[in-house]
TORFIDO-529581 format. One line per 5 residues: number of its first residue (from 1); their letters; for each residue x, y, z of N, C-alpha, C. Coordinates in pm, whole numbers. Layout:
N
NUM = a = X/Y/Z/X/Y/Z/X/Y/Z; ...
END
This chain:
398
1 = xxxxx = 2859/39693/15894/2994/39725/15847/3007/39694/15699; 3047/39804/15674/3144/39701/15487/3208/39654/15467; 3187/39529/15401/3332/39427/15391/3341/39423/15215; 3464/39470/15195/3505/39457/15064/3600/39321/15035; 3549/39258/14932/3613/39099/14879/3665/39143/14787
6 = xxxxx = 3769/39125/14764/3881/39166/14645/3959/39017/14578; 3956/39085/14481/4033/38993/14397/4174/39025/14400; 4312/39016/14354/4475/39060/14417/4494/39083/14210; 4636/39067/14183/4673/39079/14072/4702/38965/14025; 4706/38844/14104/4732/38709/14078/4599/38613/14089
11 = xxxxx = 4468/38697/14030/4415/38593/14012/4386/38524/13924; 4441/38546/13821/4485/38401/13710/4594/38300/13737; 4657/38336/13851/4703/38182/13861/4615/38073/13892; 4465/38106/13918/4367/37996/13947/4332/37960/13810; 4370/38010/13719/4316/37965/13554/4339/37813/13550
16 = xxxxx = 4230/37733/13444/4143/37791/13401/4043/37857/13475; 3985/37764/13575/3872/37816/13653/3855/37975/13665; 3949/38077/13674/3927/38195/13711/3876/38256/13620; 3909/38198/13474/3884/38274/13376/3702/38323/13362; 3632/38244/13401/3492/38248/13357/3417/38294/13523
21 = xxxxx = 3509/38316/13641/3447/38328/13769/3539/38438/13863; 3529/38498/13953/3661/38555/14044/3691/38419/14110; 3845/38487/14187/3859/38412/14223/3787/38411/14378; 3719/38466/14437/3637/38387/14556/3517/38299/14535; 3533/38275/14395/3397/38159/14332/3445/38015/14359
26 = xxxxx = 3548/38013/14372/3600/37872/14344/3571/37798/14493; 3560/37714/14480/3555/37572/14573/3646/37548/14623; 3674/37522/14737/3772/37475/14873/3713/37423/14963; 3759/37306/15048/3650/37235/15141/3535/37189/15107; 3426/37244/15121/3263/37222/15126/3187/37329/15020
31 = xxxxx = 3255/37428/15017/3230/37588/15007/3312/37635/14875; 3219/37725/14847/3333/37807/14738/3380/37890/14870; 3493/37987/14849/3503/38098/14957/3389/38215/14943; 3325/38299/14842/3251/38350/14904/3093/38288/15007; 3101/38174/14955/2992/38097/15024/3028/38093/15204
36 = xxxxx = 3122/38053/15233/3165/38059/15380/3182/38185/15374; 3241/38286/15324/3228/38449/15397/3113/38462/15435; 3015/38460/15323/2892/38484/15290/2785/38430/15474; 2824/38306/15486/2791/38261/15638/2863/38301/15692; 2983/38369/15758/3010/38386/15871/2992/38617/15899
41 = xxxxx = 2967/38620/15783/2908/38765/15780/2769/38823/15742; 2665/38734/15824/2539/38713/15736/2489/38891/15742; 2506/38943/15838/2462/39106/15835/2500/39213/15779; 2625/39188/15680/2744/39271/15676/2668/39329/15505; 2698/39438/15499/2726/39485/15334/2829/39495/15283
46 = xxxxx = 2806/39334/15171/2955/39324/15082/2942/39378/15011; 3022/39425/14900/3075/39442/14785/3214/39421/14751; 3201/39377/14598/3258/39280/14541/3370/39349/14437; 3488/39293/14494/3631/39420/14357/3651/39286/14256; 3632/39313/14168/3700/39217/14075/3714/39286/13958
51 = xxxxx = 3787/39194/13866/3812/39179/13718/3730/39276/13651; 3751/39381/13564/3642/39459/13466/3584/39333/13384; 3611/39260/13300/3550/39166/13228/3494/39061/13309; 3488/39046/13404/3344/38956/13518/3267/39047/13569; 3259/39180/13522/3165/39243/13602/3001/39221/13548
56 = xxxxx = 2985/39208/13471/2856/39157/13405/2809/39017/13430; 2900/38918/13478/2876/38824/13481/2846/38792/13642; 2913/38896/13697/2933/38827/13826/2822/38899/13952; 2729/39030/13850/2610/39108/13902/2501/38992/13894; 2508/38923/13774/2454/38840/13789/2433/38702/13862
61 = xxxxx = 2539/38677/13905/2563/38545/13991/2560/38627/14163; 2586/38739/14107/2592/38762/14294/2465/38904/14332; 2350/38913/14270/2240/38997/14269/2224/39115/14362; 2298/39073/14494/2253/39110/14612/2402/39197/14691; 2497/39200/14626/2595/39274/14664/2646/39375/14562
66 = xxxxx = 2704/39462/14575/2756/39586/14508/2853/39533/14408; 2886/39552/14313/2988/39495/14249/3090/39616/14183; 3202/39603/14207/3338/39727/14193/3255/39858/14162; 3237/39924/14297/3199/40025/14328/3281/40163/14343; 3228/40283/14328/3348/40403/14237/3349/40476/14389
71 = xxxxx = 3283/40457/14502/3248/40561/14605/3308/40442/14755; 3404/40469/14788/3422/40369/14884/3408/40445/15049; 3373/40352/15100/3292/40371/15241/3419/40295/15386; 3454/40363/15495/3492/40296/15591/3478/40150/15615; 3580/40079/15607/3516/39884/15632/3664/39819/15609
76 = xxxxx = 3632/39697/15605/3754/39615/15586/3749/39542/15472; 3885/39488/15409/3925/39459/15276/3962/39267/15302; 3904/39200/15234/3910/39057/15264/3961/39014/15113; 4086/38928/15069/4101/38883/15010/4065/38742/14965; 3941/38755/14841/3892/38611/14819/3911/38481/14823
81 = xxxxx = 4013/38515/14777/4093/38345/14768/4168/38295/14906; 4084/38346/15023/4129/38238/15120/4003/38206/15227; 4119/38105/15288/4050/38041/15386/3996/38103/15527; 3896/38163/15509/3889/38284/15626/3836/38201/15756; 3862/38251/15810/3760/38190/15956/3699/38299/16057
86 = xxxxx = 3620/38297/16220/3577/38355/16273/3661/38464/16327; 3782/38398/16391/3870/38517/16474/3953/38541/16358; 4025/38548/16268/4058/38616/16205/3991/38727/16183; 3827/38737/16089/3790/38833/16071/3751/38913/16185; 3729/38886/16293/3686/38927/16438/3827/39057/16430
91 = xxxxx = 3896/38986/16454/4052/39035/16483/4080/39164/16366; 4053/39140/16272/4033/39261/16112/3963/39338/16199; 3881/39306/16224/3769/39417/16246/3796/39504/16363; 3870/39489/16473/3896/39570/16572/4059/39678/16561; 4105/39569/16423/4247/39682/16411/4223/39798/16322
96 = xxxxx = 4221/39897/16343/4145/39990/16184/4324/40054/16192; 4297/40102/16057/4422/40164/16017/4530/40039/15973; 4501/39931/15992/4598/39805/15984/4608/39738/15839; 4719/39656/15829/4720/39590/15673/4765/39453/15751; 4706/39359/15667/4688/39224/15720/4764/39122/15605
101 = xxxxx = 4861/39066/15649/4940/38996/15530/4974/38816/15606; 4995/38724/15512/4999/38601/15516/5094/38516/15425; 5206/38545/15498/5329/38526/15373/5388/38583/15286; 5369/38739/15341/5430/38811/15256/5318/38904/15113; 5224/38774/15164/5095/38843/15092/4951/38934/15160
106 = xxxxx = 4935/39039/15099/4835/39122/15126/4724/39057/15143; 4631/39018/15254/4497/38948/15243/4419/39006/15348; 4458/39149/15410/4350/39224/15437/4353/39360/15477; 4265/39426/15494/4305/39576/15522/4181/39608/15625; 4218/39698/15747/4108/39792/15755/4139/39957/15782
111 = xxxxx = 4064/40029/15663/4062/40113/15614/3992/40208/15629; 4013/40376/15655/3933/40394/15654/3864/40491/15506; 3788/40621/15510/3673/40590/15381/3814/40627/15283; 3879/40743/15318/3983/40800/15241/4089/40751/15207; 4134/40619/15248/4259/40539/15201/4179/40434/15138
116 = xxxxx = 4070/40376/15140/4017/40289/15093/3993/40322/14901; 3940/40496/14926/3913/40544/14794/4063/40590/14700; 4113/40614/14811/4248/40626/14738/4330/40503/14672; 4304/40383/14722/4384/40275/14669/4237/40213/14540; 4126/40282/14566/4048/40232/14425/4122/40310/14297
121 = xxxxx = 4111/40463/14357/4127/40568/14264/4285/40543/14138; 4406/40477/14226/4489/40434/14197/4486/40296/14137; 4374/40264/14093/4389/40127/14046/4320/39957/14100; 4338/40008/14238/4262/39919/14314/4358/39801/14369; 4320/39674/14371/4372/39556/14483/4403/39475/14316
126 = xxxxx = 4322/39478/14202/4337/39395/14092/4475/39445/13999; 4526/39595/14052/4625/39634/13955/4774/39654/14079; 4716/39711/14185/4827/39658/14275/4856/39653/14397; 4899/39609/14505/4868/39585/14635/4922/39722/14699; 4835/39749/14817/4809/39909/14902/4924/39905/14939
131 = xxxxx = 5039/40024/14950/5144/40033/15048/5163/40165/15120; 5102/40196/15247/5145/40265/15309/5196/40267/15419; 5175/40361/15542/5288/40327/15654/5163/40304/15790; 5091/40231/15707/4984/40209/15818/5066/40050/15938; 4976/40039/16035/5043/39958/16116/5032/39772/16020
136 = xxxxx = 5172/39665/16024/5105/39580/16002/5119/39438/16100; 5025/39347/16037/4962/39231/16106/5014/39105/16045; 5070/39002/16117/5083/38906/16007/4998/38787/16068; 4907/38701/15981/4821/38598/16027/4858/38452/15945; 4831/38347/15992/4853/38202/15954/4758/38175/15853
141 = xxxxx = 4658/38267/15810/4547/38237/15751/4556/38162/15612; 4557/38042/15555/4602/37998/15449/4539/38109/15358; 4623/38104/15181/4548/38146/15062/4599/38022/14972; 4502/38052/14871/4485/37953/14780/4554/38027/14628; 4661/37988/14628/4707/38077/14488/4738/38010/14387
146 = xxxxx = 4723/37861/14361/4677/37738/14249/4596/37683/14270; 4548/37605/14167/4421/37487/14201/4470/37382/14285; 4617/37351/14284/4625/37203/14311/4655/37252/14483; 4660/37368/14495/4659/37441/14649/4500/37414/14736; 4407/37449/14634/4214/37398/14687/4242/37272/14677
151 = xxxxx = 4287/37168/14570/4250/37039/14625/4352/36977/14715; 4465/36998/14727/4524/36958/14855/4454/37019/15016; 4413/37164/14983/4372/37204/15161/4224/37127/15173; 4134/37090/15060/3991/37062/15126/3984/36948/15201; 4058/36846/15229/4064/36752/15344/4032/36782/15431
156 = xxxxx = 4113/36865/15481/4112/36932/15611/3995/37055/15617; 3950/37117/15509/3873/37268/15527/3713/37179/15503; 3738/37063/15479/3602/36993/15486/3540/36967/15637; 3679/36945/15692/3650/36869/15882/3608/36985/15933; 3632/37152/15879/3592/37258/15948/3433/37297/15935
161 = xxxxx = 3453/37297/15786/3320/37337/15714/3172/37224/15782; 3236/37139/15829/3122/37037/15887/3049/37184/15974; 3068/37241/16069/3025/37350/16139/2854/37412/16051; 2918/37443/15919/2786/37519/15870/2680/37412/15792; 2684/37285/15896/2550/37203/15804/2534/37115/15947
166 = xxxxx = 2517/37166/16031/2453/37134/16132/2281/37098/16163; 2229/37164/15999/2091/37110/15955/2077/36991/15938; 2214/36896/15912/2217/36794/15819/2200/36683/15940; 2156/36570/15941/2140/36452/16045/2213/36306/15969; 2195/36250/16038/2280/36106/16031/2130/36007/15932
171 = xxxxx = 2172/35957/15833/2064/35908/15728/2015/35784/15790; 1899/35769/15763/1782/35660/15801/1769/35592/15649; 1885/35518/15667/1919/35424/15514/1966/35303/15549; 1900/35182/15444/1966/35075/15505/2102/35050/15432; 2191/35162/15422/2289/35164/15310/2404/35078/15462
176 = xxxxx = 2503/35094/15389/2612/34987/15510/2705/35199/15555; 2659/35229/15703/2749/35310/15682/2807/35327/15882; 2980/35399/15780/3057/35368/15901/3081/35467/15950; 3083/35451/16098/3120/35576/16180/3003/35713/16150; 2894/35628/16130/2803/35698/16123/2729/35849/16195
181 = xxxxx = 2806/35859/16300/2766/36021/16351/2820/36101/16279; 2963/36071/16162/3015/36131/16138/2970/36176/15986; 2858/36136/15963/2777/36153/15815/2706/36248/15809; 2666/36328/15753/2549/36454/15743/2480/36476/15629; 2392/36449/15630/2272/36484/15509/2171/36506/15538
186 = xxxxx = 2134/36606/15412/2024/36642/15414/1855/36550/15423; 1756/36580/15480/1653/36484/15458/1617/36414/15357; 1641/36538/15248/1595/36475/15079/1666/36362/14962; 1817/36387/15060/1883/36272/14995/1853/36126/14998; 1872/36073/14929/1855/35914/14887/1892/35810/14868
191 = xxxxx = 1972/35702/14998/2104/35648/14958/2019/35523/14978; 2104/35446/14850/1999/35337/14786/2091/35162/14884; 2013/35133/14933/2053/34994/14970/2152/34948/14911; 2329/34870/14971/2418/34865/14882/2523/34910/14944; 2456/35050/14898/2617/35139/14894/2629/35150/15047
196 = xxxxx = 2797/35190/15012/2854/35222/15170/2917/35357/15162; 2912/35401/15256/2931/35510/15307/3058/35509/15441; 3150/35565/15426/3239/35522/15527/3340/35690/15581; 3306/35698/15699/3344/35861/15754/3407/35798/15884; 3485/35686/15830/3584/35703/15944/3694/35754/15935
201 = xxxxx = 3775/35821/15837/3868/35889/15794/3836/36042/15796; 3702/36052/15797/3678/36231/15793/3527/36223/15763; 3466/36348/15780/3347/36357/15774/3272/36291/15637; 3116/36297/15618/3086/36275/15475/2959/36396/15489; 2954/36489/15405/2844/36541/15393/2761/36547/15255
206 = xxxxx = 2637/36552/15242/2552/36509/15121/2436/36625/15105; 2419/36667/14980/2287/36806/15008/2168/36709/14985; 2082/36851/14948/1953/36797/14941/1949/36716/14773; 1834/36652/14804/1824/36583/14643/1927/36508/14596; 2017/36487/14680/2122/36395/14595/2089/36243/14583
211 = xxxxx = 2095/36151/14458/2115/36005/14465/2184/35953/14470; 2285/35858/14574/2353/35772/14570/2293/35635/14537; 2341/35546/14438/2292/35401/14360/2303/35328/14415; 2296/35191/14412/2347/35062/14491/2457/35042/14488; 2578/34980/14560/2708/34945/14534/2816/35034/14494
216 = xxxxx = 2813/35158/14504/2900/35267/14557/2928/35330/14670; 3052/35363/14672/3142/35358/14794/3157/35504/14790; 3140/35570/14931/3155/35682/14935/3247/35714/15046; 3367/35762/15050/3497/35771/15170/3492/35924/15202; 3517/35922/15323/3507/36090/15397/3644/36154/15410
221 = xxxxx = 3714/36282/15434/3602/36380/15409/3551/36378/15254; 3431/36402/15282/3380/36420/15083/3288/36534/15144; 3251/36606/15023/3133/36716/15026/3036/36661/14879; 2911/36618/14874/2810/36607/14780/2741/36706/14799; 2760/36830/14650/2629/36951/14671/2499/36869/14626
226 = xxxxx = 2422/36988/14601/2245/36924/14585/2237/36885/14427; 2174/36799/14406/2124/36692/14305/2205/36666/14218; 2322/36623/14308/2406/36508/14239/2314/36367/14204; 2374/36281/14118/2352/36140/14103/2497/36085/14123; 2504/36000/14215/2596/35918/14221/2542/35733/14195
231 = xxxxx = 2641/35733/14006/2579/35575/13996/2684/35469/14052; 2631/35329/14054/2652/35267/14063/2777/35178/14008; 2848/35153/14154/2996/35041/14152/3102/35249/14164; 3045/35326/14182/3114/35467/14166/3218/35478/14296; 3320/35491/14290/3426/35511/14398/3488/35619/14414
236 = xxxxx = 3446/35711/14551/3478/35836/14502/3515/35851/14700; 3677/35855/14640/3733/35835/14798/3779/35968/14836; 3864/36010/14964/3863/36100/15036/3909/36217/15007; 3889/36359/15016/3916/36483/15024/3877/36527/14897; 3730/36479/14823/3652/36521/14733/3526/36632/14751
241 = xxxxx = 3574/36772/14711/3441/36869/14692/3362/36903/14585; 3257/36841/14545/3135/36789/14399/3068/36923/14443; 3008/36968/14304/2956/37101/14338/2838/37068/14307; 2671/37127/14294/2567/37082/14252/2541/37054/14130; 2445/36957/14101/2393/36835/13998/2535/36833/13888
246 = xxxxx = 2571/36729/13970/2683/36645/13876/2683/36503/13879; 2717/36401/13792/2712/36303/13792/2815/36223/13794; 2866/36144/13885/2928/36057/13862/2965/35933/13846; 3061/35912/13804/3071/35739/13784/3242/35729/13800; 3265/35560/13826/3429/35547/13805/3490/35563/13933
251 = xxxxx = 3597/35591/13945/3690/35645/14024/3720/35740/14028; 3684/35828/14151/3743/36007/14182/3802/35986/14301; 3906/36072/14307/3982/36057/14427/4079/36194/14463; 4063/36263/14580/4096/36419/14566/4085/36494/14412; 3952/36528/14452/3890/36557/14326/3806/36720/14330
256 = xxxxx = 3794/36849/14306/3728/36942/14329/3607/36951/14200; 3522/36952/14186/3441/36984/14079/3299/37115/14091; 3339/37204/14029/3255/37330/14031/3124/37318/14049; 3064/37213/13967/2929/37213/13973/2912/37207/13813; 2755/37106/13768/2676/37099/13633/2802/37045/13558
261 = xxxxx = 2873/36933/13602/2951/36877/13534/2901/36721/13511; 2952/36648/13431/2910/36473/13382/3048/36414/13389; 3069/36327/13498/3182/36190/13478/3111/36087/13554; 3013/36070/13464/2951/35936/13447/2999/35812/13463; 3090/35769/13356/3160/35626/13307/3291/35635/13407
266 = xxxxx = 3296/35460/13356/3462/35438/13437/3542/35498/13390; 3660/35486/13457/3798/35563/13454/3823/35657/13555; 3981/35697/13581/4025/35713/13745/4008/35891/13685; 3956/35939/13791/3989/36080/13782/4058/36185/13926; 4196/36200/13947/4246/36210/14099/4322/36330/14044
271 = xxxxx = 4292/36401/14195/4394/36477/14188/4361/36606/14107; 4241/36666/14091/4173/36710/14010/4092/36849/14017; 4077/36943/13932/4016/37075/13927/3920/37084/13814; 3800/37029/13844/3726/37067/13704/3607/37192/13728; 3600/37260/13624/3522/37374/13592/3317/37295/13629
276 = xxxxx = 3262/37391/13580/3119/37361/13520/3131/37354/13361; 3017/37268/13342/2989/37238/13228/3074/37126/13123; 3142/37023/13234/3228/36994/13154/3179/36848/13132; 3212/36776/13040/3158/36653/13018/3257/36525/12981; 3304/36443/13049/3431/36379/13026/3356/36236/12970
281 = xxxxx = 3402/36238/12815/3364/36092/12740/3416/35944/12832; 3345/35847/12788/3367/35692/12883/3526/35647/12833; 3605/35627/12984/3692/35594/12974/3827/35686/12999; 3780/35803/12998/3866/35930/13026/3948/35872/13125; 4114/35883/13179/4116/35858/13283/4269/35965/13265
286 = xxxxx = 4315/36040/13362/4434/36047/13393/4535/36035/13497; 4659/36079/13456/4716/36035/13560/4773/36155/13684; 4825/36103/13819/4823/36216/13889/4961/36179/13970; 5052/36122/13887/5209/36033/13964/5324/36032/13836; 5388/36065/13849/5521/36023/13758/5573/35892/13787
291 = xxxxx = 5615/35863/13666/5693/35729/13672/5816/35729/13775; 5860/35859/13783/6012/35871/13850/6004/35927/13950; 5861/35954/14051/5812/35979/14140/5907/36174/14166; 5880/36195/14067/5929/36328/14088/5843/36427/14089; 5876/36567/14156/5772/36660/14168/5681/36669/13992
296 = xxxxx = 5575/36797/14015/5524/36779/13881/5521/36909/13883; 5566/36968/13746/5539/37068/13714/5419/37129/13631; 5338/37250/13596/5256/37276/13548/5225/37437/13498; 5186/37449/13386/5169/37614/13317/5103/37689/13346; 5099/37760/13441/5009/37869/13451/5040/38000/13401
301 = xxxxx = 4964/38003/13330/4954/38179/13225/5077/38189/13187; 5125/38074/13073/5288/38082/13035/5402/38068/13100; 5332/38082/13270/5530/38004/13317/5497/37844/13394; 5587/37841/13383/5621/37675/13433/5630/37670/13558; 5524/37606/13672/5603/37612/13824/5567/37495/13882
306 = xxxxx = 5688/37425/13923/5671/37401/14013/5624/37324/14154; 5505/37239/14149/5435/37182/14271/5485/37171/14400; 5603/37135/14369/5621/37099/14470/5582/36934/14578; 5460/36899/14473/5376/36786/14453/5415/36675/14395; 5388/36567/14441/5396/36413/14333/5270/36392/14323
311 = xxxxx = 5159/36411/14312/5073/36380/14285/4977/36528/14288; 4978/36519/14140/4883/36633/14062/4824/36573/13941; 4713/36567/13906/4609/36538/13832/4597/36650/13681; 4427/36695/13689/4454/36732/13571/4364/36885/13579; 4351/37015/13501/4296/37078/13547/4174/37163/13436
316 = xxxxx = 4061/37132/13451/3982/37140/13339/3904/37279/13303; 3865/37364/13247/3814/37461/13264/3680/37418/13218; 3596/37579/13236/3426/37539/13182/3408/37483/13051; 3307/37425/13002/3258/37374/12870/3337/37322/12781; 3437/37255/12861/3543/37115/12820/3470/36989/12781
321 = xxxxx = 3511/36908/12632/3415/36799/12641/3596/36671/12609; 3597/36552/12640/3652/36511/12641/3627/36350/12540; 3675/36278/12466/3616/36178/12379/3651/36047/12475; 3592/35951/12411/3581/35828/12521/3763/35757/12485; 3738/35751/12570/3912/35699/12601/4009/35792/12557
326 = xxxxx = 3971/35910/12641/4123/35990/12616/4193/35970/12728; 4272/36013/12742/4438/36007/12865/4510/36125/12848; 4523/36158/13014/4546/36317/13026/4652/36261/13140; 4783/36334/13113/4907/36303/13162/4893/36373/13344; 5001/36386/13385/4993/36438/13512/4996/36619/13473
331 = xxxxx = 4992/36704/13549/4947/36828/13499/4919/36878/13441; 4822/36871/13355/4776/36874/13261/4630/36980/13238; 4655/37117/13188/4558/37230/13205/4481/37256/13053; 4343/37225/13094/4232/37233/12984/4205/37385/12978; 4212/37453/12856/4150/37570/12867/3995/37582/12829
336 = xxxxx = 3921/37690/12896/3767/37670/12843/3719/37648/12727; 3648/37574/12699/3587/37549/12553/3625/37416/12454; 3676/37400/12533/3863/37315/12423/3719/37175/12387; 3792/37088/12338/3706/36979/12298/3870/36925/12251; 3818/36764/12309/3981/36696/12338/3930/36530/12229
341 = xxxxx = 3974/36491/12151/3972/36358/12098/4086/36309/12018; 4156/36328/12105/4318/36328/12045/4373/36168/12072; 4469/36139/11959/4497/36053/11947/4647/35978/12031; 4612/35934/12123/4723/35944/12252/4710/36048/12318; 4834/36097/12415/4800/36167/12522/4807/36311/12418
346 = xxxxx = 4722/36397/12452/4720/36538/12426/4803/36681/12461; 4843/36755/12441/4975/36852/12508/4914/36875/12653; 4961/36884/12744/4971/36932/12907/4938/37054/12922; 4973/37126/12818/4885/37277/12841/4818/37303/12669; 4662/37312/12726/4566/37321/12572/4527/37478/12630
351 = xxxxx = 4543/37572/12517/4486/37695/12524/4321/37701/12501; 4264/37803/12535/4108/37802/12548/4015/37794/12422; 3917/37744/12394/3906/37709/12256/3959/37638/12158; 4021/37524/12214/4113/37461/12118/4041/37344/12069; 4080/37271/11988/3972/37201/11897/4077/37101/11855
356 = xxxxx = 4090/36998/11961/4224/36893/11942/4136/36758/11912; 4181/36713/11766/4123/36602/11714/4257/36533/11641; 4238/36406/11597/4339/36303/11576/4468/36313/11633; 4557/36409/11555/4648/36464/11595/4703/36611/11538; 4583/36661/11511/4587/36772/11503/4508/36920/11614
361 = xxxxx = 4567/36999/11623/4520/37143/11721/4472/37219/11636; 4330/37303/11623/4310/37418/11549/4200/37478/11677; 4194/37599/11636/4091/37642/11671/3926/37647/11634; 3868/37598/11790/3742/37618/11750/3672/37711/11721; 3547/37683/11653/3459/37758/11577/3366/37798/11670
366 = xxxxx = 3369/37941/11686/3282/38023/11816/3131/37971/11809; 3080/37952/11672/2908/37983/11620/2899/37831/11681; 2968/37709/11617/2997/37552/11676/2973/37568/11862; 3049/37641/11905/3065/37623/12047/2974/37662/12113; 2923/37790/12038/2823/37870/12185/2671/37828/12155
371 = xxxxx = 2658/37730/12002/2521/37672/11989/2519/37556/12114; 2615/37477/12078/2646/37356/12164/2627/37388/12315; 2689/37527/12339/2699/37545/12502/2525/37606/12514; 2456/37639/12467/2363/37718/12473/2211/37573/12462; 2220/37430/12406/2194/37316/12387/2240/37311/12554
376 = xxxxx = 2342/37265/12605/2399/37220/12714/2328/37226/12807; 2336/37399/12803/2247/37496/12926/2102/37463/12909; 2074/37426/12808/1855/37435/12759/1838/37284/12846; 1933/37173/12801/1903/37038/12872/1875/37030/13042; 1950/37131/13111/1942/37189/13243/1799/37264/13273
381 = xxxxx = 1770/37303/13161/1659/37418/13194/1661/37555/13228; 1815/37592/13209/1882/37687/13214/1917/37754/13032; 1905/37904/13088/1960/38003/12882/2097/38046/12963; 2157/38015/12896/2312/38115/12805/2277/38293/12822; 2326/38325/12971/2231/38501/12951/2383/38558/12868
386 = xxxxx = 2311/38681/12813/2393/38773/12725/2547/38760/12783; 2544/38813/12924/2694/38859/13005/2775/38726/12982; 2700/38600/13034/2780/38477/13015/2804/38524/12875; 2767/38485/12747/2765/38490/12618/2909/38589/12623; 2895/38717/12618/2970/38812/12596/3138/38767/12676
391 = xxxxx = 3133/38707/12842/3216/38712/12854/3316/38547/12800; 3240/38472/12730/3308/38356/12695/3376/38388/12552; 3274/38506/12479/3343/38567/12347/3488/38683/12397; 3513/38676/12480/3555/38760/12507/3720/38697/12526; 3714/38553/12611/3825/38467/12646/3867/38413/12518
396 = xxx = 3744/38427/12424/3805/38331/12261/3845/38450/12180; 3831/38559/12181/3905/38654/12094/4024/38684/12172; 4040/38687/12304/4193/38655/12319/4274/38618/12295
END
């Protein structure tokens, strides 16, 4: 069957993160979402609707699927940014002719070849949602339409996601750990005498290659991707999803991190959305509570909304570097590139490329940034390919 993953017209409210990824890249639970589609449709031929300016980037990250294709084929329409599960899509798949909504929002279709090509031909799912007089469906199926929406649901989408690491076994460590059936790791991981490990609150899962140090505390649900380092005295408590080789240190606490990020050193980091590539100087810490215990509001793409939340953190995009002892207020949105060494707390919303030192904002210097990011990537063992290149020049001439 064909399953088409679409992106909607709102996927920059996931900014920063969206800016440099679609939005079914992002992390929720254990998983980005296309990663769990990706398992629960292992036979299926996807292809991928997104953004014209990720299309170069995202052939590359995703090799093996079609990417916004001009010829559309009979199948069903899955909106990225959620939390899909088995009978839902089961259930898509037997209604044809149907439109599938979740609050009023469009998050699926099945179509057949001629309405499918007709809602490309018109623009598609990225310019505006299908309306015809086909039959509709309404489902409970969460979506994720802010960041602080992924790090509030992965608590819970972690206890599910336990399901797809059933490879993983209970560790043969003399680490101190609790409620131990409820742990999963991989063979290759390495948990060093010391530390504790504690999954009596929710699962703990760990990939391959990861190090945990002596005398760090690890609280469940958590997700550790593959070749993390986790050092030592590191406290990184419940409803945290770490993406692969990142490092940490300090205090994290409902925390999402993309992956190829550094928070090494002390200082509290809660409540939290960070990109790849980002590197937070010793001492970074922010906050994720008002003094007056009031909701928190926050900017996305120029408007102000909202949480609904008392506790929201901070939200970082890719190739963010941060100076040692900065302080980042409660909502507080990094745009990509930015470099932060500001003197007291810094504005709550930094545009992309921004270049905030003492107490001054200018913009950074592209040739400065993309040597530095291109250094970053070589220390990994990883190049800066053209498409990345092109599409990060692309967010700074904006």
């Amino acid at each position: 069957m064909n399953i088409y993953i679409y992106e909607n017209n709102r996927a920059l409210n996931l900014s920063p993160i969206s800016l440099t990824r679609p939005s079914f890249d992002i992390r929720c639970g254990a998983l980005t979402f296309i990663e769990r589609l990706s398992i629960l449709l292992p036979d299926e031929n996807i292809h991928l609707c997104i953004r014209p300016e990720l299309e170069d980037v995202t052939k590359e990250t995703f090799p093996g699927h079609h990417v916004n294709p001009n010829h559309i084929k009979e199948g069903i329409w899955l909106l990225g940014n959620v939390l899909w599960g088995t009978e839902d899509i089961s259930a898509i798949k037997t209604q044809k002719s149907t439109l599938f909504f979740s609050n009023n929002t469009l998050i699926a279709a099945n179509l057949s070849k001629e309405a499918g090509q007709k809602w490309i031909e018109s623009g598609g799912p990225i310019l505006n949602d299908l309306k015809n007089d086909y039959a509709r469906c309404d489902l409970n199926t969460p979506v994720v339409e802010f960041l602080w929406e992924a790090v509030a649901l992965t608590k819970q989408q972690i206890e599910k996601d336990v399901q797809f690491f059933m490879e993983f076994s209970s560790p043969d460590s003399d680490a101190i750990l609790i409620n131990r059936e409820n742990i999963f790791v991989h063979k290759s991981v390495i948990i060093s005498k010391g530390a504790v490990i504690d999954a009596s609150k929710g699962p703990v899962m760990i990939a391959n290659d990861t190090i945990v140090k002596p005398l760090s505390y690890l609280e469940g649900p958590l997700y550790l991707g593959e070749k993390c380092i986790i050092e030592p005295m590191t406290q990184i408590k419940g409803g945290c999803s770490i993406g692969p080789v990142c490092r940490l240190g300090g205090e994290v606490n409902s925390v999402i991190i993309q992956g190829w990020t550094n928070k090494v050193h002390d200082g509290h980091l809660g409540d939290a959305y960070l990109g790849q590539w980002v590197n937070l100087g010793a001492g970074t810490v922010n906050s994720n509570l008002k003094n007056n215990y009031s909701d928190i509001d926050v900017m996305v793409n120029g408007t102000k909304i909202n949480t609904g939340s008392k506790h929201i953190g901070c939200f970082i995009g890719d190739y963010v570097k941060t100076a040692i002892g900065t302080r980042l207020n409660t909502g507080t949105v990094i745009g990509t590139g930015s470099n932060i060494a500001f003197n007291g707390f810094p504005p709550k919303t930094i545009q992309p490329f921004s270049w905030c030192v003492g107490e001054k904002i200018r913009r950074n210097k592209w040739e400065a940034f993309i040597e530095t990011a291109k250094i970053v990537k070589n220390r990994r063992g990883l190049d800066l390919s053209p498409a990345e290149e092109k599409l990060l020049l692309n967010i700074f001439e904006v």
